[in-house]
C-alpha positions as CSV (number, residue, x, y, z in Angstrom):
1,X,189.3,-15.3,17.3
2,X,186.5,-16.8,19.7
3,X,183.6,-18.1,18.4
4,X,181.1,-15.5,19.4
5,X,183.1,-13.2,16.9
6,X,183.6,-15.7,14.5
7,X,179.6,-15.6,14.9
8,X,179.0,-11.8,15.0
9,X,181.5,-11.6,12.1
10,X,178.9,-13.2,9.6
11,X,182.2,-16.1,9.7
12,X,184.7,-13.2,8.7
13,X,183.1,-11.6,6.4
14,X,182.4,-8.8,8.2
15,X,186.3,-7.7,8.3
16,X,186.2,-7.4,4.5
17,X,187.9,-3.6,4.4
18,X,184.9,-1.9,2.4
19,X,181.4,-2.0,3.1
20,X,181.4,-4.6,5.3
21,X,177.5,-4.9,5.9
22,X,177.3,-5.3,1.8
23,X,179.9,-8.0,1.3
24,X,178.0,-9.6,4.5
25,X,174.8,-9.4,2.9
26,X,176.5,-10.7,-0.4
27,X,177.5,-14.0,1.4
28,X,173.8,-14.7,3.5
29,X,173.2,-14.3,-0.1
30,X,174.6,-17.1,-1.0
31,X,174.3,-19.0,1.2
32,X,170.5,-18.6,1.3
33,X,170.2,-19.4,-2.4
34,X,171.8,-22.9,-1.6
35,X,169.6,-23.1,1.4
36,X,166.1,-22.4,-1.0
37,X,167.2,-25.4,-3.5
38,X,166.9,-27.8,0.1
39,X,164.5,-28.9,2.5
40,X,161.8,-26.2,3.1
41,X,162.5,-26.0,6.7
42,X,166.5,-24.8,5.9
43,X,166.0,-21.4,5.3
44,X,163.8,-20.7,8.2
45,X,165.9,-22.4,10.6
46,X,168.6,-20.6,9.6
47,X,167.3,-17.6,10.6
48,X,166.3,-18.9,13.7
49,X,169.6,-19.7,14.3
50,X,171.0,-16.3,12.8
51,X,168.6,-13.9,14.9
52,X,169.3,-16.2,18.4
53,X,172.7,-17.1,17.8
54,X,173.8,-13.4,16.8
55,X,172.0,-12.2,19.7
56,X,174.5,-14.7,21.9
57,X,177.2,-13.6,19.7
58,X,177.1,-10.1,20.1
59,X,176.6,-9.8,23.2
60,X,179.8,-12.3,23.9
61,X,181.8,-10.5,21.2
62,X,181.4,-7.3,23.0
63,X,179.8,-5.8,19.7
64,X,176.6,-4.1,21.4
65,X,177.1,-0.4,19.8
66,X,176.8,-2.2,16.1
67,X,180.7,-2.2,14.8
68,X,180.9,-2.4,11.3
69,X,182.2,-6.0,11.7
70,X,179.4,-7.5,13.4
71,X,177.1,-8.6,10.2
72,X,175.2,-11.8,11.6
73,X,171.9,-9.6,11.7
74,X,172.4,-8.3,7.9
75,X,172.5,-12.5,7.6
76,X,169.1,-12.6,9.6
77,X,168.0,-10.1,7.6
78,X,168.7,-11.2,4.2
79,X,167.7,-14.4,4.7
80,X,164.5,-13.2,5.8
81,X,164.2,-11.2,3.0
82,X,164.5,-14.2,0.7
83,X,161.8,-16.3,2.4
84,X,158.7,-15.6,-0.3
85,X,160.9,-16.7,-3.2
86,X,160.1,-20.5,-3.9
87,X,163.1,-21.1,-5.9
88,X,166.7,-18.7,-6.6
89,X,165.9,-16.8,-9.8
90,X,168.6,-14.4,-10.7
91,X,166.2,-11.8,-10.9
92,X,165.1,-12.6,-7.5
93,X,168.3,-12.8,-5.7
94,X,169.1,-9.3,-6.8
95,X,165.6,-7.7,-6.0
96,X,166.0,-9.1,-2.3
97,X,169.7,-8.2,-2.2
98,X,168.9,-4.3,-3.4
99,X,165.8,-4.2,-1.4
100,X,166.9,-5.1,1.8
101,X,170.2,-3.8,1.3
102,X,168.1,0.1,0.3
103,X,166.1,-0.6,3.6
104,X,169.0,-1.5,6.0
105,X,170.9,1.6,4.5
106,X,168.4,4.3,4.8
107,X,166.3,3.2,7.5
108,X,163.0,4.4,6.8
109,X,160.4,4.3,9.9
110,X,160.3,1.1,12.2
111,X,163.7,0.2,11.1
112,X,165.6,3.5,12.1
113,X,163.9,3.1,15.8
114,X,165.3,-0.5,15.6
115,X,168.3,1.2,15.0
116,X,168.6,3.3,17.9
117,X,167.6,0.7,21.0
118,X,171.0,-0.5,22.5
119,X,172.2,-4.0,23.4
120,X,172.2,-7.3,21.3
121,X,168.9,-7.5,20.4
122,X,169.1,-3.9,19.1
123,X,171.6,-4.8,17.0
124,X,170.0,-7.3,15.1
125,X,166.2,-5.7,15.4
126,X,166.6,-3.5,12.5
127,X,168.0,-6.0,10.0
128,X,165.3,-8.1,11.5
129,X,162.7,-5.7,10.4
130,X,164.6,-4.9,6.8
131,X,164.8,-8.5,5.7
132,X,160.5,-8.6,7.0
133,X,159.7,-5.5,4.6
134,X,161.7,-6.4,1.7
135,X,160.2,-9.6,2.2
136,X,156.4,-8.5,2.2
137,X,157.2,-6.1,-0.7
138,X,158.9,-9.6,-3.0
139,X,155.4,-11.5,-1.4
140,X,153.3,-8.1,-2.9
141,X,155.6,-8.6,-6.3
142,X,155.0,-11.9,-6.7
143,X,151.3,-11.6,-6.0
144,X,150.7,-9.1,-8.8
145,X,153.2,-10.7,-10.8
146,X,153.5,-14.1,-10.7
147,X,156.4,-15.5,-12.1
148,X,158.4,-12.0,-12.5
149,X,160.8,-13.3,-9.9
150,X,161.4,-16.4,-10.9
């Protein structure tokens, strides 16, 4: 396997038989909640190096009509989605899991467009734009509610 498709593959995980974009977004997961109990800087350089790096990988991997195994952009987009959460709650792992997953699923508005332009960066644009609503909706959440989400 080269490594732009180790890349694109979300490290594998994006081979997993069923619902590859789920299990993908089940590992950024993961691996997001060990990078909000670091350095504050962690979790936004790792999407920095999620949205750049899967555009490079993508496009290397030959994955630019959005196979089911590329699933670096539902990492980019779950790790943005966890960005307004200050510390891994249980409850808010699973509202920015469910949200973003419900958003990267059905598409709704500036995500479906996303969906729809071709090459690398179109790939990864509408995950991009999932993981930034279900963000703003945990930030609105969280404003109203303080402490709901851990």
């Amino acid at each position: 396997m080269s490594f732009a498709r180790l890349i694109a593959s979300g490290f594998g995980s994006g081979f997993f038989p069923r619902a590859p974009g789920t299990v993908g977004s089940l590992v950024a997961l993961v691996i997001g909640a060990a990078l909000l109990m670091g350095p504050f800087w962690a979790l936004p350089l790792a999407i920095l190096l999620a949205s750049l790096g899967g555009v490079w990988a993508v496009h290397h991997a030959g994955g630019m009509d959005d196979p089911g195994w590329v699933v670096i952009d539902e990492f980019a987009g779950q790790f943005i989605a966890l960005l307004p959460l200050a510390h891994p709650s249980p409850q808010g792992l699973l509202v920015a899991f469910a949200l973003f997953r419900l958003l990267d699923i059905t598409k709704p508005g500036p995500i479906g467009w996303a969906d729809r332009q071709h090459g690398a960066a179109g790939v990864m644009a509408d995950d991009l734009i999932a993981g930034g609503i279900a963000a703003g909706i945990i930030w609105a959440i969280q404003s109203r509610y303080p402490g709901v989400l851990g």
